[in-house]
C-alpha positions as a Markdown table, in Angstrom:
| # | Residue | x | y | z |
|---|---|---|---|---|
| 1 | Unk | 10.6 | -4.2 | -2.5 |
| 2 | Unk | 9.2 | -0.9 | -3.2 |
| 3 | Unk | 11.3 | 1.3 | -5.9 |
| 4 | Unk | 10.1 | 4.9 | -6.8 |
| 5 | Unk | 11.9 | 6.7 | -9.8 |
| 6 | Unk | 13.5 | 9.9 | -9.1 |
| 7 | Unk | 12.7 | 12.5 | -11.6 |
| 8 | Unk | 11.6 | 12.1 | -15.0 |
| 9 | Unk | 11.8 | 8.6 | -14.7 |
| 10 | Unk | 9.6 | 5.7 | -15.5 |
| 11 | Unk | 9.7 | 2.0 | -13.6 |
| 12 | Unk | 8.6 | -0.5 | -16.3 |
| 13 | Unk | 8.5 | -4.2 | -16.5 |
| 14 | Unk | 9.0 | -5.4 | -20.2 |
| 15 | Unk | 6.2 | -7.4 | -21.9 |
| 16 | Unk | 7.2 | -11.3 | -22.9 |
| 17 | Unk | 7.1 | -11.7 | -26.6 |
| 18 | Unk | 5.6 | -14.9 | -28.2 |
| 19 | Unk | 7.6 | -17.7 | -28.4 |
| 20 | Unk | 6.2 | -19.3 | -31.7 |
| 21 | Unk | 5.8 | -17.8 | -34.9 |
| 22 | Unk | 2.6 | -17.8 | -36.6 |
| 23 | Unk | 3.3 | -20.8 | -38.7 |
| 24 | Unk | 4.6 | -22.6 | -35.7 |
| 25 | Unk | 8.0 | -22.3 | -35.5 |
| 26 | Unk | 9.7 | -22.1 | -32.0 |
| 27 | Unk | 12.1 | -19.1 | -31.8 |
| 28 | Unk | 15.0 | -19.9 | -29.3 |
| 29 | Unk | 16.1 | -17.4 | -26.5 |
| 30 | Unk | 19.2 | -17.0 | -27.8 |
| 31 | Unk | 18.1 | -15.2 | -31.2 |
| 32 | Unk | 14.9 | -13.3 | -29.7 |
| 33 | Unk | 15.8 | -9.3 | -29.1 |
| 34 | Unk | 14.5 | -7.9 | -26.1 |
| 35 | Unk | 10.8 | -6.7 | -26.4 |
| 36 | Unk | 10.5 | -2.8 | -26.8 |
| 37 | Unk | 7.1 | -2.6 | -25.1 |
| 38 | Unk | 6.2 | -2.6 | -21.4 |
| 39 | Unk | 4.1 | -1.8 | -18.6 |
| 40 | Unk | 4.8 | 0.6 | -16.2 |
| 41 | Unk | 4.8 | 0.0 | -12.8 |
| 42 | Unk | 6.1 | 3.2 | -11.3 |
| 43 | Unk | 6.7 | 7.0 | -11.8 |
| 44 | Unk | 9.0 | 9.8 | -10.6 |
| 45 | Unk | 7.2 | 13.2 | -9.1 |
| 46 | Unk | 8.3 | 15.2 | -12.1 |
| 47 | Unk | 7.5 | 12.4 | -15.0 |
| 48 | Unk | 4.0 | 12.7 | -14.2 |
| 49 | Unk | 4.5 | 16.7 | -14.5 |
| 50 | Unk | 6.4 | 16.1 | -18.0 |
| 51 | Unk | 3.6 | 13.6 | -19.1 |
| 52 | Unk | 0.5 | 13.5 | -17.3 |
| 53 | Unk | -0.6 | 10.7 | -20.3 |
| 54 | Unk | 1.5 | 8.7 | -18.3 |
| 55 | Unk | 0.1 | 6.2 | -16.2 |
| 56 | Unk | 0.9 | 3.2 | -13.7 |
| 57 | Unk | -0.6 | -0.2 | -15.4 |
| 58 | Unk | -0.8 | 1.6 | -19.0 |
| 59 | Unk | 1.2 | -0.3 | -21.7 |
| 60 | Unk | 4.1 | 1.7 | -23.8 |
| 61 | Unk | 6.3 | 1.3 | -26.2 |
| 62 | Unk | 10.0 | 2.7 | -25.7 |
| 63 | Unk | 13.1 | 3.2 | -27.8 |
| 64 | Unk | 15.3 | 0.1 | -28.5 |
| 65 | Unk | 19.0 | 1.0 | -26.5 |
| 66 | Unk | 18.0 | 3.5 | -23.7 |
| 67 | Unk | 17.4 | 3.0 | -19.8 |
| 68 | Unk | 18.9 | 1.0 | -17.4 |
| 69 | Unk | 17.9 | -2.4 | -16.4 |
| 70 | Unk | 17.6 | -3.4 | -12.9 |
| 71 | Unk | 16.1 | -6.2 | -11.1 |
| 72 | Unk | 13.9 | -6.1 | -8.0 |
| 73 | Unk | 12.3 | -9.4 | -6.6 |
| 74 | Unk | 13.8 | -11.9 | -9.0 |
| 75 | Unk | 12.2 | -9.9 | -11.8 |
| 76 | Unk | 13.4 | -7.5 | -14.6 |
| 77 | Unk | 12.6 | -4.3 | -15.2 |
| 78 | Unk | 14.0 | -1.2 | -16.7 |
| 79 | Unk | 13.9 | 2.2 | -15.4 |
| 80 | Unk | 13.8 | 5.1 | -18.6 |
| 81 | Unk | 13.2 | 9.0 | -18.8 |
| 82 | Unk | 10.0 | 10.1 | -19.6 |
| 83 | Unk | 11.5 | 11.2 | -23.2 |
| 84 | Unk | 12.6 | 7.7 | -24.5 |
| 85 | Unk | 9.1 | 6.5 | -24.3 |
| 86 | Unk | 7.6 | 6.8 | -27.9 |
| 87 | Unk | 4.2 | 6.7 | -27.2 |
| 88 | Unk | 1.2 | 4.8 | -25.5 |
| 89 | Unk | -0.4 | 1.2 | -26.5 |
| 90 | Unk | -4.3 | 1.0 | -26.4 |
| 91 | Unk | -6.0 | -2.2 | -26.8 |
């Protein structure tokens, strides 16, 4: 299914955390909090006017308790403004 953002919006598909600690201990779903970093997957028209940074692929980091989660395909993503994304992760 194809989705394109209206707007300033961003289409991005959150990034799995590890599961393990670095001494080995297993962290259960239950008490994990959502990952706050994603990548993006799509952009609206004007979101790539407000940030031209922005990219489809590139890894970001966003703001804890804004967008709206939707799912497409069996998989989760959430859909945010261009504003609620704090900045870009290079590797």
């Amino acid at each position: 299914m194809k989705f394109t953002p209206l707007g300033e919006r961003v289409l991005i598909q959150r990034l799995e955390e590890d599961t393990k600690t670095s001494s080995g201990i297993i962290i259960p779903d239950n008490v994990k909090e959502k990952p706050l970093m994603g990548k993006i997957e799509a952009l609206g028209e004007k979101a790539t006017k407000e940030c031209p940074a922005l990219k489809k692929d590139q890894v970001v980091m966003f703001e804890k308790y804004k967008g709206s989660e939707v799912k497409l395909d069996n998989k989760e993503y959430i859909v945010l403004e261009v504003e609620d994304i704090l900045g870009i992760i290079e590797k």
